[in-house]
VEXROMAR-55392 format. One line per 5 residues: number of its first residue (from 1); for each residue x, y, z of C-alpha. Coordinates in steps of 0.02 Angstrom, whole numbers, plus 50000, padded with zeros to 5 digits. Layout:
<tortis>
NUM	X Y Z  ...
</tortis>
This chain:
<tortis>
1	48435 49532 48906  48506 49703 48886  48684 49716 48980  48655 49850 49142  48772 50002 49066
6	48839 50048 49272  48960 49966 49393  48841 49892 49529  48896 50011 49681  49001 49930 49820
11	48884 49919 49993  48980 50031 50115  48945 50092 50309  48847 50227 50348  48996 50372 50347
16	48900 50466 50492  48961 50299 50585  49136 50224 50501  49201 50418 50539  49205 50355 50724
21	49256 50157 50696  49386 50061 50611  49282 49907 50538  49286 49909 50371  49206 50037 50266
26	49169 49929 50117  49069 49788 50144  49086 49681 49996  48963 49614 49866  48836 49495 49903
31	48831 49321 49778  48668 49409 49692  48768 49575 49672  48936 49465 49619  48835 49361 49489
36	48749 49516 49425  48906 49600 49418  48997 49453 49330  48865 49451 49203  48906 49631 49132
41	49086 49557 49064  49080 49550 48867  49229 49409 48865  49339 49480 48762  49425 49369 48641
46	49581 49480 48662  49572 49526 48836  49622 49706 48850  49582 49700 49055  49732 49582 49068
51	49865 49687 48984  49832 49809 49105  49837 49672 49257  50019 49690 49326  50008 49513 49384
56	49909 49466 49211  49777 49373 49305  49662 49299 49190  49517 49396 49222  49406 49337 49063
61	49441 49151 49138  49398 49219 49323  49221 49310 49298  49169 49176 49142  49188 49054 49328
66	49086 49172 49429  48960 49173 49277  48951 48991 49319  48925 49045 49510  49073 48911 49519
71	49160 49035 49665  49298 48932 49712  49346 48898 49518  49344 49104 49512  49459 49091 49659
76	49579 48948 49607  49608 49067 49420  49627 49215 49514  49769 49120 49626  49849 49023 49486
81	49934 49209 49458  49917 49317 49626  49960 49258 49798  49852 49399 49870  49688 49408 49796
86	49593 49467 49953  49713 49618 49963  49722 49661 49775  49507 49667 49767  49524 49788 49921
91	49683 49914 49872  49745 49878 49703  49698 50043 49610  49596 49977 49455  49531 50104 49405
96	49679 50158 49299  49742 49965 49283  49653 49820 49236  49465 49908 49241  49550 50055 49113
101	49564 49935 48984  49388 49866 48995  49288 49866 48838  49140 49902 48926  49205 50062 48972
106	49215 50136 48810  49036 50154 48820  48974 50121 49006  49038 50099 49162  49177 49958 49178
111	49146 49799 49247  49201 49800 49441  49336 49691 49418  49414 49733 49605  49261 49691 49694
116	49230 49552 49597  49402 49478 49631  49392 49529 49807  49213 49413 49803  49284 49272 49742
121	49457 49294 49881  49316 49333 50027  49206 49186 49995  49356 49048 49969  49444 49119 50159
126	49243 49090 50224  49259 48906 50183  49419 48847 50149  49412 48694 50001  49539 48542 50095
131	49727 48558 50140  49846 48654 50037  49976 48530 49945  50152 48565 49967  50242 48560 49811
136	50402 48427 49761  50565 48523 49849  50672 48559 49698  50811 48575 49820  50872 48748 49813
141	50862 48891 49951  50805 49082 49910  50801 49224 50064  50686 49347 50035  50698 49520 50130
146	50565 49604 50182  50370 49542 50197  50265 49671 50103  50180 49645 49932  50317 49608 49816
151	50404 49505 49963  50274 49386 49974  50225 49377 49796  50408 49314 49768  50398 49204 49899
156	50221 49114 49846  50284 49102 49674  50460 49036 49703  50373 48911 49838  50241 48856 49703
161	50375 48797 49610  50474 48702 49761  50577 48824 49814  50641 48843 50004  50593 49013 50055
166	50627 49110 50210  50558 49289 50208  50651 49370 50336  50553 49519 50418  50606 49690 50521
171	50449 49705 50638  50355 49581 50753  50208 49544 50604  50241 49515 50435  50172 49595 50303
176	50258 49747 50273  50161 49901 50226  49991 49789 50198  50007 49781 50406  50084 49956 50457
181	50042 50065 50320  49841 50039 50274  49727 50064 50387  49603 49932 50473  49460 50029 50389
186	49516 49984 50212  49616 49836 50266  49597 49702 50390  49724 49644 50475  49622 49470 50474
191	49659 49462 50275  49847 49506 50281  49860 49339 50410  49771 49260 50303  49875 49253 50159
196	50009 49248 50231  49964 49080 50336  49916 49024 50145  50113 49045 50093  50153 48974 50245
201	50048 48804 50202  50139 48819 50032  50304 48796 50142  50366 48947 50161  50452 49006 50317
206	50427 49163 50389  50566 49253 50509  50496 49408 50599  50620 49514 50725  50759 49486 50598
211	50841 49655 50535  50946 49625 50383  51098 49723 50382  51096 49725 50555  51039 49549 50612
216	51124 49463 50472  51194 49545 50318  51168 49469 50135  51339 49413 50135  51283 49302 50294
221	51122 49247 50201  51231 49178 50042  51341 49086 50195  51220 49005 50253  51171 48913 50112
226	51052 49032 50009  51091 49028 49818  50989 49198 49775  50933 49345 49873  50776 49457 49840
231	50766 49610 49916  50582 49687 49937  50618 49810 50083  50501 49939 50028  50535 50130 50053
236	50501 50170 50232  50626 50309 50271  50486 50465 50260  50521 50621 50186  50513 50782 50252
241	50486 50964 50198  50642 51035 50290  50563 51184 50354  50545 51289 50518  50463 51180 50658
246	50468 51005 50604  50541 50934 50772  50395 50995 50875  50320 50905 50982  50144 50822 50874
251	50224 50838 50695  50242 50640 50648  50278 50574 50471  50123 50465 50404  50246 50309 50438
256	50266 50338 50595  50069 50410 50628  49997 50251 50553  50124 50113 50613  50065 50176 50790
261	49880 50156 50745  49902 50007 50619  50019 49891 50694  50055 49957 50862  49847 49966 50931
266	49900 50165 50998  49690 50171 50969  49643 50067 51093  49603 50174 51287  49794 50110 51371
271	49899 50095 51236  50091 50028 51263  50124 50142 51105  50041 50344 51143  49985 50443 50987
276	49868 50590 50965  49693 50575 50987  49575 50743 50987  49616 50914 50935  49646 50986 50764
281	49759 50900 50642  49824 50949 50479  49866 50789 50367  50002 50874 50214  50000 50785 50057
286	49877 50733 49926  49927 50521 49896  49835 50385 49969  49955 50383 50122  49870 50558 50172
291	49690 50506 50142  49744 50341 50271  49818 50489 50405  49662 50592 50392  49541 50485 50394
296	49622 50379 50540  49669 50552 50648  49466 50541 50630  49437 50393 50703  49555 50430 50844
301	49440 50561 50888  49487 50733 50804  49380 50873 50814  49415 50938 50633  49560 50852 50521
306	49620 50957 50372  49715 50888 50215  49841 51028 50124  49879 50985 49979  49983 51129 49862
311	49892 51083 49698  49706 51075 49650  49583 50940 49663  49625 50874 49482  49813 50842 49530
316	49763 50743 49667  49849 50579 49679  49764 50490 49777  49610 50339 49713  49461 50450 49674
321	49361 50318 49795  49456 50356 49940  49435 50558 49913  49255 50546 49911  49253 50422 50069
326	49376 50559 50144  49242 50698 50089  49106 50614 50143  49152 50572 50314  49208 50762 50358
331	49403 50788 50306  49410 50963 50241  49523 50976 50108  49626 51152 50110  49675 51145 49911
336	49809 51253 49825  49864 51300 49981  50072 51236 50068  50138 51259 50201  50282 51364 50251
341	50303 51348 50449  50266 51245 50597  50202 51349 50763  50234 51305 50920  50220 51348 51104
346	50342 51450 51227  50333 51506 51411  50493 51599 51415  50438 51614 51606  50427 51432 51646
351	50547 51297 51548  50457 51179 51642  50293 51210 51554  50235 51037 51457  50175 51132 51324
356	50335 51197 51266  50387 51155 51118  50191 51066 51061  50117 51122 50895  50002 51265 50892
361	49976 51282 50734  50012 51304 50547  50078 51449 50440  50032 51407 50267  50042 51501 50082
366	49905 51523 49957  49950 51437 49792  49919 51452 49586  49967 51349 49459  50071 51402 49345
371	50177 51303 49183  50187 51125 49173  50340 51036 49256  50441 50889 49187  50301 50770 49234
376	50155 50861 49151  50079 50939 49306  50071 51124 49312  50175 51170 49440  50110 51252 49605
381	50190 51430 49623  50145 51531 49785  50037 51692 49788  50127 51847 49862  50054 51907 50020
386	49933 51778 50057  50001 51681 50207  49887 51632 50341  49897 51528 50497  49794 51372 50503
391	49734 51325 50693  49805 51139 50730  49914 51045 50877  49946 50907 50752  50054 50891 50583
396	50068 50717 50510  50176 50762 50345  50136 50638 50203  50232 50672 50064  50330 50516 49996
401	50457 50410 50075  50607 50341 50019  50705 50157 50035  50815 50138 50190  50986 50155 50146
406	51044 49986 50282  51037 49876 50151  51143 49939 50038  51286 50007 50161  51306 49854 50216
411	51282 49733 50045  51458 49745 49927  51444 49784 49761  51263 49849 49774  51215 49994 49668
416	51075 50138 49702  51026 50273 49595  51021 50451 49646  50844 50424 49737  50913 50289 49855
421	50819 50149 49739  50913 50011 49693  50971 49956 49530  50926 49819 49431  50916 49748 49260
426	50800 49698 49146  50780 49534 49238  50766 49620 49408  50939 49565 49464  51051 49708 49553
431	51223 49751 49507  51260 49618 49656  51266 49447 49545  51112 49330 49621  51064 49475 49710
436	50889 49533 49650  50767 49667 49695  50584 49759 49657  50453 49844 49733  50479 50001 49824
441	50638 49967 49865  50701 50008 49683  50546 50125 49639  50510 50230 49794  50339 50232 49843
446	50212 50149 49719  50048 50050 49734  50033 49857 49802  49991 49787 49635  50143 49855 49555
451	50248 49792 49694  50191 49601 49663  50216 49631 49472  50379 49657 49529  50405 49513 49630
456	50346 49392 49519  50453 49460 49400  50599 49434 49507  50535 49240 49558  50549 49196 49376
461	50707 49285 49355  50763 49161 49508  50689 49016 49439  50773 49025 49289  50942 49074 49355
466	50946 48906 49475  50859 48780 49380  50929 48846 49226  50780 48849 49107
</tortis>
């Protein structure tokens, strides 16, 4: 039987609907679809998918299961390396990871190794096989700060291997970015709980409300018993573009736009937390963290949501899949184009007016691009004369963020490099001894997958460091 040469396409909503809803745009393979899908993988004996697997899942193993339509033995390979399966299939880019390095795209499409892992994650949380076992305690303590990606994937594997863990969390929910930062419409909050009630049958305890270097300092932690610290604390401190009108009133940063939606419900009719809902917005930025703003601005009922972006469609950042979702459902994207100024309203004749001081809209600069910079990109350079005012009452600016500087003011002898990331070795400790880090935290802003590469770096780093192997 001839091997089908194309990626069976993911089932998705309608987008004249999901524009107006936050249930889940894609819907997931069905078993036929899975099993067909599974069937396109060549086995390679040398595996080039898993070099490119930041977690180095054993994806041969894992589809040669679902070949078997043995899902839960999919699952249980798929787990042996990743603690979060059901998020990976959904928002792990990998298209330029493991899926890159397929042989089958050489020729032909590669084999959908996200939705295929996201199949196998999907059907095990539908029906659960018996009680997870706790492993032996091995008797020594680890704190880990922070619950995003490479939080927990320190946590699950330092836990697999009897570890006490305590991930200590900032917010009310843990999960970190996974819960504040990605929508509901790529997302579900459903999934995040689950796995993390699945580290928390592992053993691992989970401290929400608890601010460290405020709360309790990492001196306190190592006082009270722990013998190493990780620190996953991401990079939430947004950036900004530092010019004229940034502190009206409806310019957020994304962090703040989408913890309001995400985590605080500001979508639902009385919300405890308000956020903007109608109007014209302008989303600025090009990443994945602007697609999320736009396309949730949409949801919350914009009339017309634009994305300005300073370089061309080709230097977009963000996954190709979620630029054509954006596309498709409406965003208009305002290319080569930056802006310059924020507008906003005065009535010099009444202080009292409430909309003084509100967005009004947008002055912006036309863009070319001109010689490479240090990265490779050609670098945006703006056209003389060609300003123009775009019409909007809301600015969400998405253009990076950076790791919150708390932390380290308040750890000794921890060491940050001129982007506020924090140092580490080649075994992921910091220039505090015991003291480790990854993630975004020593980064800046990167993708989930590469976050829990990190983290299981670190757990193994750890492990080796206590037990002494």
């Amino acid at each position: 039987m001839a091997l089908n040469p194309h990626k069976h396409p993911m089932p998705v909503q309608d987008p004249a609907l999901r524009a107006h809803n936050f249930n889940e745009v894609a819907l997931g393979y069905t078993p036929e679809i899975a099993f067909e899908e599974a069937a396109r993988c060549l086995n390679c004996k040398n595996a080039p998918c898993v070099q490119g697997c930041p977690v180095n899942i054993d994806i041969p193993g894992f589809i040669s299961k679902l070949k078997q339509r043995d899902v839960e033995g999919a699952y249980k390979v798929i787990s042996a390396s990743s603690s979060l399966p059901a998020v990976c299939g959904r928002v792990c880019p990998q298209e330029t990871q493991c899926e890159s390095k397929c042989t089958m795209g050489i020729k032909f499409e590669p084999v959908g190794i996200g939705r295929l892992e996201r199949f196998a994650a999907d059907t095990h949380n539908a029906n659960p096989k018996g009680e997870t076992k706790k492993p032996v305690p091995n008797g020594h303590r680890v704190a880990v700060v922070g619950s995003g990606p490479s939080s927990l994937t320190c946590a699950g594997d330092l836990a697999k291997r009897g570890f006490a863990v305590t991930v200590f969390e900032a917010l009310h929910t843990a999960g970190g970015v996974l819960v504040y930062g990605i929508p509901e419409f790529r997302l579900p909050k459903r999934i995040v709980a689950s796995e993390v009630e699945g580290l928390k049958a592992l053993g691992v305890d989970i401290q929400t409300n608890v601010i460290i270097g405020k709360t309790l300092t990492v001196d306190e932690l190592f006082e009270e018993g722990y013998e190493a610290v990780y620190i996953g604390s991401g990079a939430g401190l947004p950036n900004f573009m530092n010019i004229p009108g940034e502190a009206l009133k409806g310019v957020y940063s994304a962090n703040e736009f989408l913890t309001r939606s995400n985590l605080m419900k500001a979508y639902r009719d009385e919300p405890v937390t308000p956020i903007m809902k109608g109007g014209r917005v302008a989303v600025v930025g090009g990443g994945n963290v602007a697609m999320d703003a736009a396309r949730t601005a949409l949801r919350l009922g914009a009339e017309k949501v634009y994305i300005v972006y300073r370089r061309s469609m080709q230097e977009l950042p963000a996954r190709r899949e979620e630029v054509e979702h954006a596309e498709e459902e409406g965003i208009d994207f305002r290319l080569l184009n930056n802006p310059v100024e924020i507008l906003g309203y005065t009535n010099p004749e009444n202080p009292r007016d409430p909309r003084n001081g509100c967005v009004t809209g947008m002055r912006c600069i036309r863009m070319e691009l001109g010689e490479p910079d240090a990265k490779g990109r050609r670098r945006p350079v703006p056209v003389p004369g060609s300003e123009f005012t775009l019409d909007v009452d809301t600015v969400v600016i998405a253009i990076g963020t950076s790791p919150n500087p708390l932390i380290k003011n308040t750890t000794r002898g921890l060491s940050v490099n001129d982007h506020g990331g924090i140092i580490i070795d080649e075994n992921a400790m910091t220039t505090r001894e015991k003291v480790y880090a990854g993630g975004d935290a020593v980064t800046g802003a990167a993708t989930v997958i590469s976050a829990m590469g990190a983290g299981k770096k670190a757990a193994a780093s750890i492990e080796k460091a206590l037990l002494g192997q």
